[in-house]
C-alpha positions as a Markdown table, in Angstrom:
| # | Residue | x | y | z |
|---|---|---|---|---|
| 1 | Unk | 6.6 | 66.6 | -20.5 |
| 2 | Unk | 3.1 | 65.2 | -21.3 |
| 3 | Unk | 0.4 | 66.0 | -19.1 |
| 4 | Unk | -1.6 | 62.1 | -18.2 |
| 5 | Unk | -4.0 | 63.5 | -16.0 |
| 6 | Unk | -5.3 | 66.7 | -14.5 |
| 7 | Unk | -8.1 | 66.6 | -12.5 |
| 8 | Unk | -11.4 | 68.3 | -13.6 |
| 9 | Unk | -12.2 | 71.4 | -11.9 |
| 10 | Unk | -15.9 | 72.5 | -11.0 |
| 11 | Unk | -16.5 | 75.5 | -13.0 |
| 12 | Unk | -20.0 | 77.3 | -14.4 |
| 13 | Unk | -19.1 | 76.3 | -17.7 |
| 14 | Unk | -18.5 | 72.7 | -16.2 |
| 15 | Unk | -20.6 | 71.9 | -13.2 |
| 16 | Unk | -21.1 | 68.2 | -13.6 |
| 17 | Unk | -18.1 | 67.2 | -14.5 |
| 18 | Unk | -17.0 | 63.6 | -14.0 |
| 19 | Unk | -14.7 | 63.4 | -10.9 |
| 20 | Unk | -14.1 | 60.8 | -7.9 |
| 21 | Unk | -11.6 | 63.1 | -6.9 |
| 22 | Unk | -13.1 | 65.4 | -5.7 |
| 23 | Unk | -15.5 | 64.0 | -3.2 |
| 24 | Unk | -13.4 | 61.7 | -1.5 |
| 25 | Unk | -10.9 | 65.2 | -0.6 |
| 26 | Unk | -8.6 | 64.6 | -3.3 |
| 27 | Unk | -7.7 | 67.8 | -5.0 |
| 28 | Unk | -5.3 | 69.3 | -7.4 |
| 29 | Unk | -4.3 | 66.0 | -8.9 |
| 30 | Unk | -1.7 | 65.9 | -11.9 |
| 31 | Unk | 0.1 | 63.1 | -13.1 |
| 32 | Unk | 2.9 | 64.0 | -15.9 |
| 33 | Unk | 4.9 | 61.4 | -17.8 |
| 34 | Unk | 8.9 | 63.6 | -18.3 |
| 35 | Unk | 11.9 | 62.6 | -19.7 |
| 36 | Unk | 15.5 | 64.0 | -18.9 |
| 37 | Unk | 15.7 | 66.5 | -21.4 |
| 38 | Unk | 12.7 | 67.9 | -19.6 |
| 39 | Unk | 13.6 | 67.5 | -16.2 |
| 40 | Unk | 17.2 | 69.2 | -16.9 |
| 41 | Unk | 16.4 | 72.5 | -16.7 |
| 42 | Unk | 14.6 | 72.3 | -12.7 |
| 43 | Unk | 18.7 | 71.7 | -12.4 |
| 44 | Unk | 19.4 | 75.5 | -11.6 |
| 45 | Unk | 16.0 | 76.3 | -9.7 |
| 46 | Unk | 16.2 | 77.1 | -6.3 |
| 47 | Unk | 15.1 | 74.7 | -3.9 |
| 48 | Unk | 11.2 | 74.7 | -3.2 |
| 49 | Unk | 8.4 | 73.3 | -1.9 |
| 50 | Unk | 5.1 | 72.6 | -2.2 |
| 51 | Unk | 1.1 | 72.6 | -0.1 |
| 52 | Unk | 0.4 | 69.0 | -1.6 |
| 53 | Unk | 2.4 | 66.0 | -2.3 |
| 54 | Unk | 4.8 | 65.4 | -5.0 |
| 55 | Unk | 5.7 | 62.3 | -6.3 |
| 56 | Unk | 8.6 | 61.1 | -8.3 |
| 57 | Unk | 8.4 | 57.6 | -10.0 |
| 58 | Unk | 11.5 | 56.4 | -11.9 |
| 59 | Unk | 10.9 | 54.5 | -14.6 |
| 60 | Unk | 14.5 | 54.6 | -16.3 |
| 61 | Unk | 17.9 | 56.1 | -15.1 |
| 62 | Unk | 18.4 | 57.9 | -11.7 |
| 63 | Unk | 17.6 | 60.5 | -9.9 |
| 64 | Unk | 19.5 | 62.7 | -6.8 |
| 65 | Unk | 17.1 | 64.7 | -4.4 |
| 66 | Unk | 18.5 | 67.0 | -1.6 |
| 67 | Unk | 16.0 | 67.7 | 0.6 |
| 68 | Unk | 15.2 | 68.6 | 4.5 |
| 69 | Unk | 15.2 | 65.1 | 5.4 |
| 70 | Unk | 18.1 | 64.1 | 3.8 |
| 71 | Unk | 19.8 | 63.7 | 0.3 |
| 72 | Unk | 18.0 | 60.3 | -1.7 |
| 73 | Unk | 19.5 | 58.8 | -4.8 |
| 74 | Unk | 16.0 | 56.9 | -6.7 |
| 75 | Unk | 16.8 | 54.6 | -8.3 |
| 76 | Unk | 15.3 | 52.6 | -11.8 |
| 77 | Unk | 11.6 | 51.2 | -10.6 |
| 78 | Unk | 11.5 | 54.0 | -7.3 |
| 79 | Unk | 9.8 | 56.7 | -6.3 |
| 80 | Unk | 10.1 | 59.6 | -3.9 |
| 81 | Unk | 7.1 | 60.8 | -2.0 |
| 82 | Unk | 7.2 | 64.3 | -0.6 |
| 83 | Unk | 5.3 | 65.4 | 1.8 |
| 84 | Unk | 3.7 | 69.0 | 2.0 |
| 85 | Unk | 5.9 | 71.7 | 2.6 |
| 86 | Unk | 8.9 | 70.1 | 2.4 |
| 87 | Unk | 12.0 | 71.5 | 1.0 |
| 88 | Unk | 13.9 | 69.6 | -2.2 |
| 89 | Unk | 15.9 | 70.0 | -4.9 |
| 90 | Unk | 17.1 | 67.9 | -7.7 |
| 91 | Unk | 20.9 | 67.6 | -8.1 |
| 92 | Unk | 21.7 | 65.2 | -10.7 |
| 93 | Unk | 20.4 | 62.4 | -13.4 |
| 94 | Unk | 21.6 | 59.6 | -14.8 |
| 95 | Unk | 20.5 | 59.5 | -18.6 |
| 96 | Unk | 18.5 | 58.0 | -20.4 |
| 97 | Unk | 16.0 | 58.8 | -17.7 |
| 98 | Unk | 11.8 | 58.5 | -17.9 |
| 99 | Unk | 9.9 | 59.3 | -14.7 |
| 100 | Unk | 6.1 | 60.1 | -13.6 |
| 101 | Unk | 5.6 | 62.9 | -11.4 |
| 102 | Unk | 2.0 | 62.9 | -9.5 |
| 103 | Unk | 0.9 | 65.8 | -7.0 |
| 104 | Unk | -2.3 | 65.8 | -5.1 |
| 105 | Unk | -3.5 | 67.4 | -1.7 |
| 106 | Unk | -5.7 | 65.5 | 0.2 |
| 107 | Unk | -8.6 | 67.7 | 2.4 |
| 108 | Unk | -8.7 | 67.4 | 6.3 |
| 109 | Unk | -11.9 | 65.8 | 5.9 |
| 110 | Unk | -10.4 | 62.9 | 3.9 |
| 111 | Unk | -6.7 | 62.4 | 6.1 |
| 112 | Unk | -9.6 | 62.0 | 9.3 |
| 113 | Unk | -11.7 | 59.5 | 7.4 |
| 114 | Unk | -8.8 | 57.4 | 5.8 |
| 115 | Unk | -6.0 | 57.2 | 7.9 |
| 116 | Unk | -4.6 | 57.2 | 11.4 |
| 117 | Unk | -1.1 | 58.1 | 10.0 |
| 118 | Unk | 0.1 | 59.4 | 6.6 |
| 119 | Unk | 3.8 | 60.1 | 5.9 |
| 120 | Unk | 5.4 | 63.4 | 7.7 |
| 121 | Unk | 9.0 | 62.8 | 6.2 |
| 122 | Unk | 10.4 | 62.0 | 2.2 |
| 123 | Unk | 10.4 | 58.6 | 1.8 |
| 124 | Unk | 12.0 | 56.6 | -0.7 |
| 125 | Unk | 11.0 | 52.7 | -1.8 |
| 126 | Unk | 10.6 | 50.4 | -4.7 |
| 127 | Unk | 7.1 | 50.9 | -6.2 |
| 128 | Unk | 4.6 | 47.7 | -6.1 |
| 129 | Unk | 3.7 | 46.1 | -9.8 |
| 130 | Unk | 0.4 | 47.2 | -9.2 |
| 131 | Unk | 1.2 | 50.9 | -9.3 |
| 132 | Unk | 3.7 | 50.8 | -12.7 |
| 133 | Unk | 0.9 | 48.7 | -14.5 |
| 134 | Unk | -2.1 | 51.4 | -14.0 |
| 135 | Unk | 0.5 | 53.9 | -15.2 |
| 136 | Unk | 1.1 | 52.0 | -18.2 |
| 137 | Unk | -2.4 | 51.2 | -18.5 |
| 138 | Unk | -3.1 | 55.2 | -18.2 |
| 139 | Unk | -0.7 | 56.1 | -20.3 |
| 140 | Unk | -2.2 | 53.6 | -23.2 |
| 141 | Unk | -5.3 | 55.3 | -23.0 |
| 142 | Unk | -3.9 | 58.6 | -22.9 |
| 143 | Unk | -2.3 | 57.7 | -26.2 |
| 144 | Unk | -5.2 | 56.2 | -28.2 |
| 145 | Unk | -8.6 | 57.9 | -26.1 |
| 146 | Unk | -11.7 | 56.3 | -26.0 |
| 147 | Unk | -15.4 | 57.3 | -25.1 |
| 148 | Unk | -14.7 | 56.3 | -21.6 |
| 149 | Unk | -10.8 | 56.5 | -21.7 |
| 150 | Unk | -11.4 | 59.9 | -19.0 |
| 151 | Unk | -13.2 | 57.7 | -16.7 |
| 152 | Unk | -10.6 | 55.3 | -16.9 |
| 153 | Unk | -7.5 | 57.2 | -16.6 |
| 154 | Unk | -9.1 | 59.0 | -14.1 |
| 155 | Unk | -9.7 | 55.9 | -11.7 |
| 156 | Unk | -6.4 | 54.2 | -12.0 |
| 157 | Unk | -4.4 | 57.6 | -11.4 |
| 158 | Unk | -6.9 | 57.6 | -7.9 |
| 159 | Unk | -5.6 | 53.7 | -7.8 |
| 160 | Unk | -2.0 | 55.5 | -7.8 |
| 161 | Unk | -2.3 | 58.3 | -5.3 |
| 162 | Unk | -3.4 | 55.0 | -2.6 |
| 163 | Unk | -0.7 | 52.7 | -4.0 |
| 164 | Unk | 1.8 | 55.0 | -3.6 |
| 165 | Unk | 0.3 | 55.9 | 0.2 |
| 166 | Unk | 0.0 | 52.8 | 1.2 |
| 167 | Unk | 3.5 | 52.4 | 0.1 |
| 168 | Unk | 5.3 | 54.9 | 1.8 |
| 169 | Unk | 3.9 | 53.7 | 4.9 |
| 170 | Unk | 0.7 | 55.8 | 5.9 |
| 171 | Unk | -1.6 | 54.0 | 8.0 |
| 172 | Unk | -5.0 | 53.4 | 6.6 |
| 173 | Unk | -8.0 | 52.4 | 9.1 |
| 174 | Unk | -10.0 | 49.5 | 8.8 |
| 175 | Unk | -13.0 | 49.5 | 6.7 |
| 176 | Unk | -16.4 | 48.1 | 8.0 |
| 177 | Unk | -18.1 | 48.8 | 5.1 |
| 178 | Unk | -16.7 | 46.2 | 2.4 |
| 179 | Unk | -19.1 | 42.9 | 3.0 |
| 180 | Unk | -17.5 | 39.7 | 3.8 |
| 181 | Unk | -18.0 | 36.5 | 1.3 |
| 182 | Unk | -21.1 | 35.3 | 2.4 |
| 183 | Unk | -22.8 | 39.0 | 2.5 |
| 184 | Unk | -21.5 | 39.0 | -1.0 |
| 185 | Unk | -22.8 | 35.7 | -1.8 |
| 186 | Unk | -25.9 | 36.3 | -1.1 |
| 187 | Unk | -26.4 | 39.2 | -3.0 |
| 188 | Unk | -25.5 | 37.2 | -5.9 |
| 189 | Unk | -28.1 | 34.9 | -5.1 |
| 190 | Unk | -30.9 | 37.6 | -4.5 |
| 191 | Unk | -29.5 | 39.0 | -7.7 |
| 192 | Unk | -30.3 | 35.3 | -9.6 |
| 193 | Unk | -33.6 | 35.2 | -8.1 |
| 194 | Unk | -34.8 | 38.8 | -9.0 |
| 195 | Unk | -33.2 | 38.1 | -13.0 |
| 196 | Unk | -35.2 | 34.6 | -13.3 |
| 197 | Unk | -38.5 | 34.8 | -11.9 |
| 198 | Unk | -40.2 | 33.8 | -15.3 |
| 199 | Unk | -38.5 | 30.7 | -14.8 |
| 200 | Unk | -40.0 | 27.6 | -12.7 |
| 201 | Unk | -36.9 | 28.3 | -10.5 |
| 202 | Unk | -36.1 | 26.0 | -7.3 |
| 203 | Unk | -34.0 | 26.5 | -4.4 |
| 204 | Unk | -31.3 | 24.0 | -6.3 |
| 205 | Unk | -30.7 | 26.0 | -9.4 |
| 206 | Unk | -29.8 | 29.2 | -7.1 |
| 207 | Unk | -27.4 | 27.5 | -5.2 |
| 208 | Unk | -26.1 | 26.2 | -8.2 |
| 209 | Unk | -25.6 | 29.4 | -9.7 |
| 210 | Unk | -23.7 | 30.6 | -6.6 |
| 211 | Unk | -21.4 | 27.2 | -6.5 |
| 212 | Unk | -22.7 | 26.3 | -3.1 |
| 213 | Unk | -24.6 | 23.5 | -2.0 |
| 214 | Unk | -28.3 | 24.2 | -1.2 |
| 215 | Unk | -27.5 | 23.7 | 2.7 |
| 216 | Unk | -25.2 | 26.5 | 2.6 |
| 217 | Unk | -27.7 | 28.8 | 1.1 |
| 218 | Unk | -30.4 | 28.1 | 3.5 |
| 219 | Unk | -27.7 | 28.9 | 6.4 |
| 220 | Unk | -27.1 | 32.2 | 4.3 |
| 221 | Unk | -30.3 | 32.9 | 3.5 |
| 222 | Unk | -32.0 | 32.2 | 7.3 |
| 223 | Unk | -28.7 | 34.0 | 8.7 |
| 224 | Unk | -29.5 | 37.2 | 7.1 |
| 225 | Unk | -32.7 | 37.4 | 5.8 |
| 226 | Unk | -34.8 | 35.4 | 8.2 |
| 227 | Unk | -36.3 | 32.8 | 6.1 |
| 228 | Unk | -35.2 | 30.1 | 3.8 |
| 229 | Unk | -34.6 | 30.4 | 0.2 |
| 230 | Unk | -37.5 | 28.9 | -0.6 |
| 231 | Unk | -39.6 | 31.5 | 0.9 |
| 232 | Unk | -37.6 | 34.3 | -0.5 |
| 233 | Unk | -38.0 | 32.9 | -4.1 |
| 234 | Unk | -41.9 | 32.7 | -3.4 |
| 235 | Unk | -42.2 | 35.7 | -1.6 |
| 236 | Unk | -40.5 | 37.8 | -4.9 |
| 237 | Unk | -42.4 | 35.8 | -7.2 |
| 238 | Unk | -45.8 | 37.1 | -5.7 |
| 239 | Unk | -44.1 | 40.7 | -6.2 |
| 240 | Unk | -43.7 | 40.1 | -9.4 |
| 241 | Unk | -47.1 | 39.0 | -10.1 |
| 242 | Unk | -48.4 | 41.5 | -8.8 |
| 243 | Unk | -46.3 | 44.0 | -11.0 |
| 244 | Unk | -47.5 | 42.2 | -13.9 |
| 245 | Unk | -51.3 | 42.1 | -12.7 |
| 246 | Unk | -50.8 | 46.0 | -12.4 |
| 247 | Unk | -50.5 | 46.0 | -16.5 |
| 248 | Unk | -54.4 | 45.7 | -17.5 |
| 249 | Unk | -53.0 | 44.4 | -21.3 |
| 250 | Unk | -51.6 | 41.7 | -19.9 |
| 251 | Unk | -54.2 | 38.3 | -19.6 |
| 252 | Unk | -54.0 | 35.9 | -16.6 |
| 253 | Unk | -52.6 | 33.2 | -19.2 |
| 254 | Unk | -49.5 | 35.8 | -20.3 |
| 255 | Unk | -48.8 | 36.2 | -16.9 |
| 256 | Unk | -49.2 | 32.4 | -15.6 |
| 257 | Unk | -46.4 | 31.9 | -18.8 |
| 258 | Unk | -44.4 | 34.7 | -17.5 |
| 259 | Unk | -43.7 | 33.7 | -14.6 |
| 260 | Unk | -43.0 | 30.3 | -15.4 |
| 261 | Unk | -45.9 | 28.0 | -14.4 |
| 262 | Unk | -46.9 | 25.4 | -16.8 |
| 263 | Unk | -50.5 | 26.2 | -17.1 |
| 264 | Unk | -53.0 | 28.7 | -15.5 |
| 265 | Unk | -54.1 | 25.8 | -12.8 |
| 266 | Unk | -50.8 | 26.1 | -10.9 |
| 267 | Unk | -51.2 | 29.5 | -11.2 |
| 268 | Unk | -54.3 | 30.1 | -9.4 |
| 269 | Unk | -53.4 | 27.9 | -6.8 |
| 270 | Unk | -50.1 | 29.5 | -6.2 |
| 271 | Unk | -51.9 | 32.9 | -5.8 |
| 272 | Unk | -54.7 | 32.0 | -4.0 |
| 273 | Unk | -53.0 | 30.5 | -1.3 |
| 274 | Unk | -51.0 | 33.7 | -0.2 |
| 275 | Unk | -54.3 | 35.9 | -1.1 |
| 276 | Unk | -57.1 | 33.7 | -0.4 |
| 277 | Unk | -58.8 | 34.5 | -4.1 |
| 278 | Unk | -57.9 | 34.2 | -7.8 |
| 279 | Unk | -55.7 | 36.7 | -9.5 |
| 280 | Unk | -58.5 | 38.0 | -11.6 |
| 281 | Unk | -60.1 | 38.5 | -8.7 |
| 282 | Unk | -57.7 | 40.9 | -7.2 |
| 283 | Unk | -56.8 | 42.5 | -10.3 |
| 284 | Unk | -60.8 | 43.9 | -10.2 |
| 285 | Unk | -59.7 | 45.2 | -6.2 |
| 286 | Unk | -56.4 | 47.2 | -7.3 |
């Protein structure tokens, strides 16, 4: 057996450890790569059960599981989801056999903010591609760790315990919170905006960047934020000027440059027309 993943525990000797685990109301999360030789000698145990869920993924050979529900033969590319406090037993294998077991509980907190439904019975189905290639990917870094190979393998095995979920049928709500495309969009363009504004930027090369046509972006733009793009861009420019007017080392000229306007003319004008005065004269007022 090789242990892939155990999730972190808070301790005093570790009280910021790295865990998305634990927040979101997973706890007591292993995931364990075993071969046959291993798995063998459960044979003459008793049958048992556990407070989480147990999960048996079947890489190679077979597998025969007697439990409450009913006896279930998993097959190559399987797995077996067991619900909390259900009886089982394994009866036989077929050899050469290579599995992943995963257990987890999951808080009350979590199963009422998640789902509507999650599975009361064993069930047994074909795992999705998605699910075998974060094991693999887990196990890789399990094999050769990295700097941020925890992070990692702790991620994808959280990608696994909602594969395999999903899979067995529970019933996950709807979320409002992801954005929709154009929400999305527009923070890339906002994003583009904030990155160049030492650049004599126009309302084209934004729209360019997001690979949509300066109409679209002024639909976006008004839609959500109320103005055009135009006035957003101008509107963050005067921001940053007036970051930059903040810095006393800094001359008018450097900042005219900085901000991308070909000489301190332009400038001036820019400025004074949202302030009613020169830059140098409101860098004496703040």
């Amino acid at each position: 057996m090789k242990i892939l993943y155990r999730q972190p525990q808070k301790s005093a000797a570790h009280p910021l450890h790295f865990s998305a685990m634990g927040p979101l109301g997973i706890e007591r999360c292993h995931l364990k790569a075993i071969d046959a030789a291993i798995d063998t000698a459960g044979f003459t145990k008793k049958s048992h059960s556990h407070t989480g869920y147990e999960v048996h993924l079947l890489e190679s050979g077979s597998q025969l599981y007697e439990t409450e529900d009913g006896t279930f033969l998993v097959p190559t590319g399987h797995f077996l989801l067991i619900p909390p406090n259900k009886k089982h037993q394994i009866h036989a294998v077929q050899t050469p056999m290579r599995k992943y077991g995963l257990t987890f509980t999951l808080s009350s907190a979590l199963q009422d903010s998640f789902f509507d439904a999650l599975p009361q019975s064993c069930v047994c189905k074909e795992a999705p591609t998605a699910l075998w290639d974060a094991l693999r990917f887990i196990g890789a870094e399990r094999d050769r760790p990295r700097q941020a190979s925890g992070i990692l393998i702790e991620t994808r095995t959280l990608e696994c315990v909602f594969l395999l979920l999903r899979a067995a049928g529970a019933v996950e709500r709807r979320s409002p919170e992801l954005s929709d495309g154009a929400d999305a969009g527009l923070d890339i363009a906002k994003q583009y905006i904030r990155d160049n504004l030492h650049t004599p930027m126009q309302v084209r090369d934004v729209a360019a960047y997001c690979y949509i046509s300066t109409k679209q972006l002024t639909r976006l733009f008004r839609r959500i934020e109320g103005v055009s793009p135009a006035v957003y861009i101008r509107r963050e420019r005067i921001r940053y000027i007036e970051t930059l007017l903040a810095d006393a080392s800094l001359s008018i000229r450097e900042i005219s440059e900085r901000c991308g306007f070909p000489n301190e003319y332009y400038f001036n004008t820019f400025f004074k027309r949202y302030y009613g005065m020169p830059p140098g004269q409101y860098r004496k007022m703040i």
